[in-house]
C-alpha positions as CSV (number, residue, x, y, z in Angstrom):
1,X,0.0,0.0,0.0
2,X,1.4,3.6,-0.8
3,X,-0.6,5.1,2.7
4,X,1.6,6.7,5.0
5,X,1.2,7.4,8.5
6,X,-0.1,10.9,7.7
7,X,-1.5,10.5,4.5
8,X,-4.4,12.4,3.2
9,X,-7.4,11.7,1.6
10,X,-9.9,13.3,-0.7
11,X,-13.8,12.8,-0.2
12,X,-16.5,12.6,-3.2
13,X,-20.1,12.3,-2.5
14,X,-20.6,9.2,-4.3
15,X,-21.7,5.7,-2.4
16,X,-19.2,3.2,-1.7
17,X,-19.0,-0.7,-2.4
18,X,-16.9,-2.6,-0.1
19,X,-16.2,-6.2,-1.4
20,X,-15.8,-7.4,2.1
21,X,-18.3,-5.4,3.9
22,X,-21.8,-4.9,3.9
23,X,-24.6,-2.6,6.2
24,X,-24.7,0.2,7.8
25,X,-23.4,1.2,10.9
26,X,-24.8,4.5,13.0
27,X,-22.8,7.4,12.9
28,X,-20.7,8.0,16.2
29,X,-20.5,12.0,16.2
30,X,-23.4,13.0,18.4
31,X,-23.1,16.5,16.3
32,X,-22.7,14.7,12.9
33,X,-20.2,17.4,12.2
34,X,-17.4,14.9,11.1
35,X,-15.0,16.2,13.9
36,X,-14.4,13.0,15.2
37,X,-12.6,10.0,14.7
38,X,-12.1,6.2,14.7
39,X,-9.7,3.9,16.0
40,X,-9.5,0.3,14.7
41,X,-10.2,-1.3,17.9
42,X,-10.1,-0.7,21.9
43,X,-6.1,0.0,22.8
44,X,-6.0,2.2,19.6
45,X,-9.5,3.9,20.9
46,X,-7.9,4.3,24.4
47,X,-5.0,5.6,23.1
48,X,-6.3,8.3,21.0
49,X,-8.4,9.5,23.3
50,X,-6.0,9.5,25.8
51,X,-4.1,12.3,23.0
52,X,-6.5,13.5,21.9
53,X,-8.0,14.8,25.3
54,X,-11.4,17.2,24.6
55,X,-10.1,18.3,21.2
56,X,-11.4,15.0,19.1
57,X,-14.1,12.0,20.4
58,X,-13.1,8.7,19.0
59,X,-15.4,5.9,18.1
60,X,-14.5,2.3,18.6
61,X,-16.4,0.1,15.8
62,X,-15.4,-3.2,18.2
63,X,-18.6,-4.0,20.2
64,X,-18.2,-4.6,24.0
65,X,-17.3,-8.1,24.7
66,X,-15.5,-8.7,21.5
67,X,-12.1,-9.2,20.5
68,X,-10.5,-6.5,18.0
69,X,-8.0,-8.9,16.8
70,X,-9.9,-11.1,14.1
71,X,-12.8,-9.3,14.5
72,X,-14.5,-7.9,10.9
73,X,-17.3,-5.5,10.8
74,X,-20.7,-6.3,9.3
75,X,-21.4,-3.0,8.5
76,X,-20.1,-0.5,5.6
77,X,-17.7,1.5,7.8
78,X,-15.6,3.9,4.8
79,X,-18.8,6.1,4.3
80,X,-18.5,6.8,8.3
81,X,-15.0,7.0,8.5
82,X,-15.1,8.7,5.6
83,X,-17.1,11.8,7.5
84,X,-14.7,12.0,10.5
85,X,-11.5,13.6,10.6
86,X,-9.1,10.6,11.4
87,X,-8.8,6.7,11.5
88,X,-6.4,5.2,13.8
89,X,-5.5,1.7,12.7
90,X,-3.0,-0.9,12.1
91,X,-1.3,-1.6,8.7
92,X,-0.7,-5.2,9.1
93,X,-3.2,-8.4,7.3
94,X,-4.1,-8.9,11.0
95,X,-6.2,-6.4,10.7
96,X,-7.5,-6.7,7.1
97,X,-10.8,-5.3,7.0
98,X,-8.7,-1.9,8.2
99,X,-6.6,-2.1,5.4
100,X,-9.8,-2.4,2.7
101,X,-11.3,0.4,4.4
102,X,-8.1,2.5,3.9
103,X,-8.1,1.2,0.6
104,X,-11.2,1.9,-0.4
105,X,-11.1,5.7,1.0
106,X,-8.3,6.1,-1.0
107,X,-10.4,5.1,-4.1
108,X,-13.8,6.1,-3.5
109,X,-13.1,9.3,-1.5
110,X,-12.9,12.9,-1.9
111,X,-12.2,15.5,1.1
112,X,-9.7,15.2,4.2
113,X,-9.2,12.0,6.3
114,X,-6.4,11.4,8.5
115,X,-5.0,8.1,8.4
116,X,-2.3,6.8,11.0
117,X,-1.0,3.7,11.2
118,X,0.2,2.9,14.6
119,X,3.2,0.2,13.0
120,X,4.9,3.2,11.0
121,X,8.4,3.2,12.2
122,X,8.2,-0.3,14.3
123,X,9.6,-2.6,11.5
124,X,12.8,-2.6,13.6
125,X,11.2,-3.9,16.9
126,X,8.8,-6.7,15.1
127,X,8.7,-10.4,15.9
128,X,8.7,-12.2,12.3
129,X,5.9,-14.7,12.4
130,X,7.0,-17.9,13.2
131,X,9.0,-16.3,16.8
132,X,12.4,-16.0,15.1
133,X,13.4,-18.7,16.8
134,X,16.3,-19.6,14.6
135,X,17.5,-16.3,14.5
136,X,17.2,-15.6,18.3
137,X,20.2,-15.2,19.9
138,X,22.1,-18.2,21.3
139,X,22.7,-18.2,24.7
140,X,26.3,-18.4,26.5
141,X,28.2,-20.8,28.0
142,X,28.4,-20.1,31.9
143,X,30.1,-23.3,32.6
144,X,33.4,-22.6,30.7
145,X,36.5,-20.3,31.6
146,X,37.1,-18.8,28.0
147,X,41.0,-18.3,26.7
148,X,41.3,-14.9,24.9
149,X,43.4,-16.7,22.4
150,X,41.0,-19.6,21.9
151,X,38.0,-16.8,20.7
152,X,37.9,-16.4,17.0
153,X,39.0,-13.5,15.4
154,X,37.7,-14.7,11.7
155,X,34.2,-14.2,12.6
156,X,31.6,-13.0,14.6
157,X,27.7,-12.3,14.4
158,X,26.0,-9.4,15.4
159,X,22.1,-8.2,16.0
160,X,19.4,-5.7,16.1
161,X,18.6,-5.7,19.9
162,X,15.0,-4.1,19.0
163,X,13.8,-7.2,16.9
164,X,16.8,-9.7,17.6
165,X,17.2,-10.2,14.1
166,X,20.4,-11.0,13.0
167,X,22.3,-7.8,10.7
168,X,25.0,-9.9,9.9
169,X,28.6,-10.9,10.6
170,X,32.3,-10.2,10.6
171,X,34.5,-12.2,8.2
172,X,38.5,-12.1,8.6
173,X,38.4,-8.2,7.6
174,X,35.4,-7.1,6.4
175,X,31.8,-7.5,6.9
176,X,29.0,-9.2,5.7
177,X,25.3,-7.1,6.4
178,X,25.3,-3.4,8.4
179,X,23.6,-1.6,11.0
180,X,20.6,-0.3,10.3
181,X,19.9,3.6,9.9
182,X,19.9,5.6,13.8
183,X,17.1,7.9,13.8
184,X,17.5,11.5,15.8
185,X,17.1,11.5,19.1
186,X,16.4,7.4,19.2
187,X,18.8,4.7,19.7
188,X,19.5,1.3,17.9
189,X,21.1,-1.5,20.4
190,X,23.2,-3.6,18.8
191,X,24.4,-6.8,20.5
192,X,27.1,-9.6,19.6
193,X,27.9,-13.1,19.4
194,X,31.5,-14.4,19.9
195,X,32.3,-18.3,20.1
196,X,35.5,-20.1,20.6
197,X,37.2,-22.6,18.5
198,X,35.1,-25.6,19.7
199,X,31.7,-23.5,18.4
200,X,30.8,-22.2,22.6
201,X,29.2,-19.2,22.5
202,X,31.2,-16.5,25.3
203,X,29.5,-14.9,27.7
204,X,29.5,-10.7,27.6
205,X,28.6,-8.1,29.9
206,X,29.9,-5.8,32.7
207,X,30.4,-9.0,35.2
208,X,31.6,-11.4,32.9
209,X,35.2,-11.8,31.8
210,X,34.2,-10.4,28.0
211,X,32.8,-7.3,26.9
212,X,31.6,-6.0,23.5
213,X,31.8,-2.7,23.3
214,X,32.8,0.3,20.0
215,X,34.0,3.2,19.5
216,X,34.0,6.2,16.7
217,X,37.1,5.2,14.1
218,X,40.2,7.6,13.6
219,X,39.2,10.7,11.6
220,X,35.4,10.1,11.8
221,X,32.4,12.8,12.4
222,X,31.9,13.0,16.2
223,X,28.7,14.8,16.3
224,X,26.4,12.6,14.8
225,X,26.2,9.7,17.1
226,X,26.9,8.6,20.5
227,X,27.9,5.4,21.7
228,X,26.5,4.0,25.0
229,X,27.9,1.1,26.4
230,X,26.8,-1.7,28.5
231,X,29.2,-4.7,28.5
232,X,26.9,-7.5,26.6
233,X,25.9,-4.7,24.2
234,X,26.0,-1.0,22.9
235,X,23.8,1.6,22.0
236,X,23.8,4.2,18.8
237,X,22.2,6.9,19.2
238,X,21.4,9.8,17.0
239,X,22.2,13.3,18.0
240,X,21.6,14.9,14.0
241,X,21.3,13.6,10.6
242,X,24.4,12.3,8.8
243,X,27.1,9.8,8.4
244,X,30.1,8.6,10.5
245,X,32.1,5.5,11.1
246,X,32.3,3.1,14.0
247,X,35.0,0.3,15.0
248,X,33.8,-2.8,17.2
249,X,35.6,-4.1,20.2
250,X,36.0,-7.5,22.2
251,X,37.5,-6.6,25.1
252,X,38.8,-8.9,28.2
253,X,39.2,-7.8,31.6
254,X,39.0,-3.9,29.7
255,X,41.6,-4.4,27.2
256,X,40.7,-4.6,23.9
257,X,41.9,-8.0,22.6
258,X,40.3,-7.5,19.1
259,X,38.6,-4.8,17.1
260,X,37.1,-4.2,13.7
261,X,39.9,-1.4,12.6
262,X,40.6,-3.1,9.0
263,X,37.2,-1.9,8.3
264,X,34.8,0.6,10.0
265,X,31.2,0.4,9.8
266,X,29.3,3.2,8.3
267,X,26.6,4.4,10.1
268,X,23.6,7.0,8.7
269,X,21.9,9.2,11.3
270,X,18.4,10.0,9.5
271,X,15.4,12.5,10.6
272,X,12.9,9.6,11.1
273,X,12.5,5.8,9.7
274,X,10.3,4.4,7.5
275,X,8.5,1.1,7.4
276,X,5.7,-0.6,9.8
277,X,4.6,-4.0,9.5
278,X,5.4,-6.6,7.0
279,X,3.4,-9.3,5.9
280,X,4.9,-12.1,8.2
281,X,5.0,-10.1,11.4
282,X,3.7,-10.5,14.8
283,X,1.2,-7.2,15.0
284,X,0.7,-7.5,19.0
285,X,3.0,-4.2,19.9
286,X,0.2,-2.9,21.6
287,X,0.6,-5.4,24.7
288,X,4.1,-3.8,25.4
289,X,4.2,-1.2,27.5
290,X,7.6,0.1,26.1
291,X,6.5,0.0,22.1
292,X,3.4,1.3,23.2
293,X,5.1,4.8,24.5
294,X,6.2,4.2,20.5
295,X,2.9,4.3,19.5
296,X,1.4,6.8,21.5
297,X,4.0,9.3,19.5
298,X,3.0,8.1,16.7
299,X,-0.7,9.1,17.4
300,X,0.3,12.6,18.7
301,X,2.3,13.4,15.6
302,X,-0.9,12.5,13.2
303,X,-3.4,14.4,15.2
304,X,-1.2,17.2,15.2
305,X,-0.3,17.3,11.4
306,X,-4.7,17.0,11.0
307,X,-4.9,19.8,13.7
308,X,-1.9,21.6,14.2
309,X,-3.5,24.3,15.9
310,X,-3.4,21.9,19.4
311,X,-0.3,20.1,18.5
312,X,1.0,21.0,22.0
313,X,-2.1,20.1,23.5
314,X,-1.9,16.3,22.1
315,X,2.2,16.4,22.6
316,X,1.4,17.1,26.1
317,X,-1.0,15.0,26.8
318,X,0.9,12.1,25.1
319,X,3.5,12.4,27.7
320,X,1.8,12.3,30.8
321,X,-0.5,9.6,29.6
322,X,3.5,7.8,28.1
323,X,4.2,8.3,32.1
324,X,1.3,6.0,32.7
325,X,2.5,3.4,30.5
326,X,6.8,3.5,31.7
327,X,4.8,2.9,35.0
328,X,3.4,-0.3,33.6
329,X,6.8,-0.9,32.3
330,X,8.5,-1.0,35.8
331,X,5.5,-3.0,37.7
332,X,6.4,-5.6,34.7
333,X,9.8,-5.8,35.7
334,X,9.7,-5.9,39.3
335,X,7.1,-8.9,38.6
336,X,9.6,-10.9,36.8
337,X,12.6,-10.0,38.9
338,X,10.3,-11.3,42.0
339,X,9.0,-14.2,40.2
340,X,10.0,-17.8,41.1
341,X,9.7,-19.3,38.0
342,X,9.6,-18.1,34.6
343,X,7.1,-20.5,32.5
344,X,3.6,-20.1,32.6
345,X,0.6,-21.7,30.6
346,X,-2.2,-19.3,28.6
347,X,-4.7,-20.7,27.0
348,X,-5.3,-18.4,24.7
349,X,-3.7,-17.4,20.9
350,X,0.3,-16.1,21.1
351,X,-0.4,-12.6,22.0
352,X,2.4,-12.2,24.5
353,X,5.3,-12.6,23.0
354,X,6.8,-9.2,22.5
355,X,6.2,-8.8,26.6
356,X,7.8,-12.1,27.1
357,X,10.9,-10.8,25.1
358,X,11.0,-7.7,26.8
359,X,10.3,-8.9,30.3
360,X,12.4,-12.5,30.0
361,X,9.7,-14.9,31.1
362,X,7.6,-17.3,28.9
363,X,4.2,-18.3,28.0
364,X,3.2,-21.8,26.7
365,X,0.3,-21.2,24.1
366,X,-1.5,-24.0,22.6
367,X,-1.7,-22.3,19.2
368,X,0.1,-19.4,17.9
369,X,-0.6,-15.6,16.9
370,X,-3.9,-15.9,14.8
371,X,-7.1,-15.3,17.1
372,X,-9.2,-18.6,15.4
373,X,-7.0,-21.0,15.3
374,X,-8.1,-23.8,17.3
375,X,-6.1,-25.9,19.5
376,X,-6.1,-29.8,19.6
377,X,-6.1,-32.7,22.2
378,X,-2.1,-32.7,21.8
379,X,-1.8,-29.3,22.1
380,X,-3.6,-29.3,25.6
381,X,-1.3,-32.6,26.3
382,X,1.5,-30.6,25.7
383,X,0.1,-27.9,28.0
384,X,-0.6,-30.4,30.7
385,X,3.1,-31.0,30.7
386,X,4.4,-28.0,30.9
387,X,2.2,-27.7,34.1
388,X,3.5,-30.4,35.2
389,X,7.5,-30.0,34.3
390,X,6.9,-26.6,36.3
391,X,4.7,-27.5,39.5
392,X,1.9,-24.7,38.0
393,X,-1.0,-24.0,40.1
394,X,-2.7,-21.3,38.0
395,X,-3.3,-21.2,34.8
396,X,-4.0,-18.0,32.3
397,X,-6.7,-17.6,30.0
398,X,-7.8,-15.2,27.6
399,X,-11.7,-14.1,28.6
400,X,-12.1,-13.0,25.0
401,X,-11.6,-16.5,24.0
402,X,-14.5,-18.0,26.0
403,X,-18.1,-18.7,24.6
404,X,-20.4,-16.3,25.2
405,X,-22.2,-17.6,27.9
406,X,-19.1,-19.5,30.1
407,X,-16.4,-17.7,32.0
408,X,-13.1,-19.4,30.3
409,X,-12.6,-21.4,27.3
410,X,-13.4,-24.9,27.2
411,X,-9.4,-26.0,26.7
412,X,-8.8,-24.1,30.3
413,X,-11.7,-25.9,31.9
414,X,-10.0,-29.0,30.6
415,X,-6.3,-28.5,31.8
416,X,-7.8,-27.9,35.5
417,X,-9.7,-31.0,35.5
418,X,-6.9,-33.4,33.9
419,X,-3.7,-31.3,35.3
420,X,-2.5,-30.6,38.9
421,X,-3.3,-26.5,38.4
422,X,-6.1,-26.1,40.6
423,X,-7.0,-22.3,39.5
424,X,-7.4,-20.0,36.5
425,X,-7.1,-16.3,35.8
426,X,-7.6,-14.0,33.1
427,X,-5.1,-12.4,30.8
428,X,-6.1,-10.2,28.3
429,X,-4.2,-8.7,25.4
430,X,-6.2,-5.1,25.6
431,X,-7.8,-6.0,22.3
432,X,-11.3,-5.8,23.6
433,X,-13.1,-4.6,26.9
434,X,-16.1,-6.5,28.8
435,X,-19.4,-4.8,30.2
436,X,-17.7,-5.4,33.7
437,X,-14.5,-2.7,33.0
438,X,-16.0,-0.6,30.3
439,X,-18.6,0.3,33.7
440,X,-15.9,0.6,35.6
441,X,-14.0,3.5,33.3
442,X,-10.9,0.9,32.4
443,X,-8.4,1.3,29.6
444,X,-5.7,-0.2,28.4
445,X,-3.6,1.0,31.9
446,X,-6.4,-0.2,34.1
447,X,-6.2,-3.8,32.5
448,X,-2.6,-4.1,32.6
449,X,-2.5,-3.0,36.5
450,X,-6.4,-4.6,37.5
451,X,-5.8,-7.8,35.4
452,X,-2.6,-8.8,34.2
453,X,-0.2,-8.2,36.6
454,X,-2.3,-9.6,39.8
455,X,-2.9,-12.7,37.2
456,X,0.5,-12.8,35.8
457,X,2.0,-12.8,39.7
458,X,-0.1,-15.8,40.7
459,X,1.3,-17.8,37.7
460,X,4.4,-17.0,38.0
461,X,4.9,-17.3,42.0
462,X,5.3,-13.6,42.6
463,X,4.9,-13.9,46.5
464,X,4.5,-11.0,48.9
């Protein structure tokens, strides 16, 4: 699709015909006056009204009680969206019957519609698909004193922190893959793998005998880019646009043992990146509290460009509200860090993962990231023993994921009657809202701290 975040649309007076879509649905602007907006479903809503504050109303298509991930309309939504001033959405085939609607403004329409896709920018920090597990990074050997002399020199691989994707590697002198652009004021970690002769990977970090560390080559630009260090890792970050060159470093004990001198990496420092989802992508970002400050930006930067007159208002208020969600961030990690174990069992689709990267713990799904799919008897074998490897007493469920008229899904009724867990809690990925919270004023902060983190504590042993 040629959309961008901001792009802008023209609106005719002629009807539309949506292949996918049919019906009506009422308009959500009390006054009619096509000041509002929409947002593709409830953590986009949330979030845009959380910007947006008492300058713009947003309407959330998803009924109460549904899911937003999977969901498709059965009403003709373009001619409504088409009369408000933005739709907040996400460009990714997860969320298809957005991208027709886009698609079909874009064609049909004449006149001014916002459209901003909460993925621009993220393609850095996406999970592909399938997990990436056979590009995650290995993990070290612990039980092995590494020589200096037995670590090779002739290669080394090295990664995108963000996505964990490798870039690349080092070959004898000269390398194969690069770093991707830095934008301004934004950093890209980049981390390192070094094995020995016998194929172990060595440990890095500020405790460990190793470090990986760079600096800015002889002769190169100095005020472009910074380089942060952390021992297992650095950090490039972007001061102003332009190019400069950067040397990488094994170091042991703080000497450098071995660098990349024979041939500096180019770096470019841009303005901003491009590109959002890709096809094969894991579109969940909005379940991490740290991509989600990403997100919010986004937002405030496309209500401003379709009303600059109260940019600073929506800047504003997409800070304290970003406050909210580094709060989030910190309750997340002092969960894990107090955890006793770091497996638990969900019953629900793969709708974690990006807050099981972040936060280091993980959750056993019976299916993966696609809302229908439908899990089997193996697949609630498998999760029996996992409960049982791990001595789990509760189990997590999605409630977006049960029938209409039970509490849980059927599968989680099943592992506590055939399992040793004795108790089940919900989890939910902030794609929806029930009756229950939306009465109760919750969004997407409320769930995390009301829900999720009590539920996430009693499944992973947190323990007062």
């Amino acid at each position: 699709m040629d959309f961008t975040r901001r792009s802008v649309l023209t609106t005719g007076a002629g009807a539309v015909t949506l292949g996918t879509l049919a019906g009506c649905l009422s308009d959500p602007l009390e006054s009619g006056s096509g000041e509002g907006g929409y947002a593709a479903f409830f953590a986009l809503w949330d979030w845009a009204n959380q910007v947006a504050g008492d300058e713009i109303e947003f309407e959330n298509p998803v009924d109460t009680g549904e899911m937003g991930h999977g969901w498709e309309p059965d009403g003709n939504l373009a001619p409504e969206i088409a009369s408000s001033k933005v739709f907040v959405y996400l460009d990714t085939p997860e969320f298809a019957w957005a991208q027709d609607v886009v698609a079909d403004l874009e064609r049909d329409y004449e006149g001014e519609v916002e459209v901003i896709d909460g993925l621009e920018g993220m393609g850095p920090y996406l999970i592909p698909f399938d997990g990436g597990e056979d590009d995650a990074l290995p993990e070290p050997d612990h039980d092995h004193e590494f020589d200096p002399d037995d670590v090779s020199r002739d290669r080394f691989d090295f990664y995108d922190l963000r996505s964990n994707d490798q870039l690349g590697y080092w070959h004898i002198d000269h390398w194969h893959g690069g770093v991707p652009d830095v934008p301004v004021d934004d950093s890209v970690p980049i981390g390192a793998v070094f094995r020995d002769n016998r194929e172990r990977v060595v440990p890095l970090g500020p405790n460990e005998a190793f470090q990986f560390d760079a600096r800015l080559a002889a002769g190169a630009p100095d005020d472009v880019l910074e380089i942060e260090s952390h021992g297992d890792s650095v950090s490039l970050i972007g001061h102003e646009t332009g190019a400069t060159e950067i040397v990488f470093e094994l170091r042991h004990e703080n000497e450098v043992v071995y660098d990349t001198d024979a041939a500096p990496m180019s770096i470019d420092v841009v303005e901003e990146v491009d590109g959002g989802a890709g096809e094969f992508h894991d579109p969940h970002t909005w379940v991490d509290p740290v991509l989600a400050q990403r997100m919010v930006d986004t937002i405030a930067d496309g209500l401003a460009d379709v009303d600059p007159d109260n940019a600073d208002v929506y800047a504003a208020n997409a800070e304290d509200y970003k406050n909210r969600l580094a709060d989030i961030d910190r309750q997340f990690e002092e969960l894990t860090e107090n955890a006793e174990r770091d497996v638990a069992v969900f019953v629900a689709h793969d709708s974690f993962q990006y807050v099981e990267r972040r936060y280091d713990f993980e959750l056993h799904t019976p299916v993966g990231i696609t809302p229908d799919a439908a899990e089997s008897l193996d697949d609630v074998a498998d999760m029996i023993d996992v409960v049982e490897e791990h001595d789990i007493d509760t189990i997590l469920y999605d409630p977006f994921e049960a029938p209409d008229d039970e509490q849980m899904p059927s599968a989680a009724r099943m592992l506590l009657e055939n399992s040793p867990a004795t108790n089940a809690e919900p989890l939910t990925p902030a794609e929806g809202t029930t009756h229950e919270w939306a009465d109760q004023g919750w969004g997407w902060v409320e769930q995390m701290e009301e829900v999720n983190i009590p539920s996430l504590e009693k499944a992973l042993g947190v323990h007062e």
